[in-house]
BANU-288888 format. One record per residue (C-alpha): residue number from 1; residue in three letters; x, y, z. Coordinates in steps of 0.05 Angstrom, whole numbers, plus 5000, padded with zeros to 4 digits. Each point is the difference from the previous one (the first is absolute). Example, Ala and Ser with C-alpha at 12.3 -4.5 7.8 and 13.67 -1.06 7.14 Angstrom:
REM residues 2
  lumtor  marvo     u     v     w
       1    ALA  5246  4910  5156
       2    SER  5027  5069  4987
//
This chain:
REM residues 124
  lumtor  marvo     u     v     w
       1    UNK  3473  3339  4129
       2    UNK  4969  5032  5055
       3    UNK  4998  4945  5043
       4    UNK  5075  4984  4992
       5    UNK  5016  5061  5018
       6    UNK  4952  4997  5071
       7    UNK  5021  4936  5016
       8    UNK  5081  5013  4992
       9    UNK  4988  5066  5042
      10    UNK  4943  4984  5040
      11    UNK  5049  4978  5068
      12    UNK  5032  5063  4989
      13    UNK  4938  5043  5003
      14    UNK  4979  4973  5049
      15    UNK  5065  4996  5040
      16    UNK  4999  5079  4996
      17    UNK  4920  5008  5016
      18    UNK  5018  4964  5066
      19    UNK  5059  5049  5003
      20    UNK  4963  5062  4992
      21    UNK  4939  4972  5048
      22    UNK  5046  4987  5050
      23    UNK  5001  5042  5059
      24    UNK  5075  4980  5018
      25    UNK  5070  5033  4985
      26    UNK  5042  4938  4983
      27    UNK  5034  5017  4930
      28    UNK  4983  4961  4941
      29    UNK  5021  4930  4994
      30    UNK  5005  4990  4922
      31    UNK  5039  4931  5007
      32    UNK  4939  4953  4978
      33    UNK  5000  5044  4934
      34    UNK  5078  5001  4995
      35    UNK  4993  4946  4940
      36    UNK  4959  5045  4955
      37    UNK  5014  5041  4950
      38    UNK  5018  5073  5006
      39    UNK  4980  5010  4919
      40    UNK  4945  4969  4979
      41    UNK  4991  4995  4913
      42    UNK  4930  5015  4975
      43    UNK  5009  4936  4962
      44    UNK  5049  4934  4995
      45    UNK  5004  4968  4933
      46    UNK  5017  4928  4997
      47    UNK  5010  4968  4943
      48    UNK  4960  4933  4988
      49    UNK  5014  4946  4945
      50    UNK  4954  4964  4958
      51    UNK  4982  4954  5047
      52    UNK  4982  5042  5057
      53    UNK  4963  5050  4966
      54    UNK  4951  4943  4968
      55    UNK  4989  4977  5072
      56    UNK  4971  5070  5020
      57    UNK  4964  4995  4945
      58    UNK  4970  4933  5016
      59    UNK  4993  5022  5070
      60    UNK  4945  5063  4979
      61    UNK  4953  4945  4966
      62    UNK  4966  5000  5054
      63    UNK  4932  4973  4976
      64    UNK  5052  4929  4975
      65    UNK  4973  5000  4932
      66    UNK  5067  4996  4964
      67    UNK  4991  5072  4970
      68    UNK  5020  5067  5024
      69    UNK  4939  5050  4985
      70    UNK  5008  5081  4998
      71    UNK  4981  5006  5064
      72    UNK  5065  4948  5028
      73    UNK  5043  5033  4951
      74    UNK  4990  5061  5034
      75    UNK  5020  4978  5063
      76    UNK  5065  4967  4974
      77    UNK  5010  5071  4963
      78    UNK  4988  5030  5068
      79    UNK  5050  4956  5034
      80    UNK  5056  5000  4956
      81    UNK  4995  5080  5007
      82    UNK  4963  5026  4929
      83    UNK  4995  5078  5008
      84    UNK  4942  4986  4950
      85    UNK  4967  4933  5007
      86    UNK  4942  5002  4957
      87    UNK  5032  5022  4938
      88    UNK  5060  4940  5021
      89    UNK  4940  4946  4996
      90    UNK  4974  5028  4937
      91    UNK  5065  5000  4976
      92    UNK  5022  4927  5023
      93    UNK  4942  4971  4977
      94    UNK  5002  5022  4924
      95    UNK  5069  4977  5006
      96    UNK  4994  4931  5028
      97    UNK  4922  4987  4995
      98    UNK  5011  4948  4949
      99    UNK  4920  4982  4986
     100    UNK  4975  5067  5016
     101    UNK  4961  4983  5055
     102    UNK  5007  5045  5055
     103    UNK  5045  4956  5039
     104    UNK  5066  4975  5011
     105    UNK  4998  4927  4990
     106    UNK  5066  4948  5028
     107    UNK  5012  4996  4936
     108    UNK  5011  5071  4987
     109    UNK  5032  5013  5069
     110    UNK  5075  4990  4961
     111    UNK  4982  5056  4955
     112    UNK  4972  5039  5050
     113    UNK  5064  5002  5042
     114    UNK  5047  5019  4942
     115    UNK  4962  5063  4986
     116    UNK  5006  5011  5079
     117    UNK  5074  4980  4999
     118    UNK  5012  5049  4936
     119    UNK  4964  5061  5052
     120    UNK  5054  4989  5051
     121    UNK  4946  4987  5058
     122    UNK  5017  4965  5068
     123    UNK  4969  5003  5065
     124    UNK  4995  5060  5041
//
């Protein structure tokens, strides 16, 4: 989140550093920021379909097993904006952990994205 929020700003802070390092009297040229913004939300909810939100999931299994561990979950949690991610991965997994293994299997990925549906999240 962070890092979103540096990289959308970062030309302007540093447009005004050079400003206020400047030993010059010129008045501010704000025209290359005329484009932005003048409010900027905390957060922008978008909201995903099926489809999309099983591709970020498939996109956090990052070791390519075909499973989605606590650990990836968390991430995806993260991502999609969870004020509480932990207890969101306990919760997802009792309700689509189908063989009680830890993981999120393909298989399971269908029932894993209702119970997300059914919690309203998207991607912030």
């Amino acid at each position: 989140m962070v890092k979103k929020f540096l990289y959308k700003f970062m030309p302007l802070v540093t447009y005004f550093d050079h400003i206020a390092n400047s030993s010059s009297s010129k008045p501010f040229n704000l025209s290359p920021f005329s484009n932005m913004p003048l409010y900027v939300p905390k957060s922008i909810n978008l909201s995903l379909n099926e489809e999309q939100l099983k591709a970020v999931f498939r996109k956090h299994d990052v070791n390519g097993d075909g499973c989605l561990s606590k650990d990836e979950l968390m991430k995806v949690f993260r991502e999609l904006g969870s004020r509480n991610p932990s207890w969101r991965v306990r919760r997802s997994l009792h309700h689509a952990d189908g063989n009680g293994d830890g993981t999120i299997s393909l298989d399971e990925l269908d029932e894993l994205v209702k119970y997300v549906v059914k919690q309203g999240y998207g991607i912030n």
